[in-house]
C-alpha positions as CSV (number, residue, x, y, z in Angstrom):
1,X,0.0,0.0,0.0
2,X,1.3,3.6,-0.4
3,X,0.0,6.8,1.2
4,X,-0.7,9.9,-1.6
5,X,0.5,13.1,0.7
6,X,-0.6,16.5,-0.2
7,X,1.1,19.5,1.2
8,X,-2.3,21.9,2.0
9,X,-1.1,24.3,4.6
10,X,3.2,26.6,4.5
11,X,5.4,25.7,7.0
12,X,5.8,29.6,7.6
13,X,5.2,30.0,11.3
14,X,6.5,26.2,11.5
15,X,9.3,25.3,13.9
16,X,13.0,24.0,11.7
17,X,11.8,20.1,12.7
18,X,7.9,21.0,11.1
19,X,9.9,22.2,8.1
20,X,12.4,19.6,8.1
21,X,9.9,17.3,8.6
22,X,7.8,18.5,5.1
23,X,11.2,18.9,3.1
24,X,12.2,15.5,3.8
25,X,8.7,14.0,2.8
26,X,9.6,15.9,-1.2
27,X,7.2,18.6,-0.4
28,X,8.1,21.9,-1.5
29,X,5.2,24.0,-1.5
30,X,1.3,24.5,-1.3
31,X,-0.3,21.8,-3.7
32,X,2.9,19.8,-3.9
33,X,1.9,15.7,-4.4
34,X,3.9,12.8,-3.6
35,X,3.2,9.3,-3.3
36,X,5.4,7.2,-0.3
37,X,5.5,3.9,0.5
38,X,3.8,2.9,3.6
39,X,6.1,2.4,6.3
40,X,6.5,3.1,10.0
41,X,9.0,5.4,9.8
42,X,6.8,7.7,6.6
43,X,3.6,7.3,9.1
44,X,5.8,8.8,12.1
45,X,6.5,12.2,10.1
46,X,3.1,12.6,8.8
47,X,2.1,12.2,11.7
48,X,4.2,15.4,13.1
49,X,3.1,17.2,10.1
50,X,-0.5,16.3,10.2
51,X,-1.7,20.0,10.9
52,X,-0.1,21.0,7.0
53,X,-0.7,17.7,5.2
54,X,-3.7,15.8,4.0
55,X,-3.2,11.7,3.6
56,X,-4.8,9.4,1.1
57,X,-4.4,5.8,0.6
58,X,-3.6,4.5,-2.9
59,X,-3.1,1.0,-3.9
């Protein structure tokens, strides 16, 4: 199964882990798409994220 994340909210205002956290998912900006495999560790930083992200499963 992978998870399709969606970057919907900036990281401006976000603390350096937040943004950290969002760069090393491969989300750049507002809008930005990408599709991760998923893992423990990929579920653990959405999870910190999951005030600027939105999560959907694809197969």
């Amino acid at each position: 199964m992978q998870l399709k994340v969606t970057q919907v909210k900036s990281v401006i205002g976000g603390n350096d882990a937040q943004r950290s956290t969002v760069r090393g998912l491969g989300l750049k900006r507002i809008g930005d798409v990408v599709v991760k495999e998923d893992r423990p560790e990929i579920r653990g930083m959405i999870n910190a994220v999951r005030h600027l992200v939105t999560v959907e499963e694809v197969d």
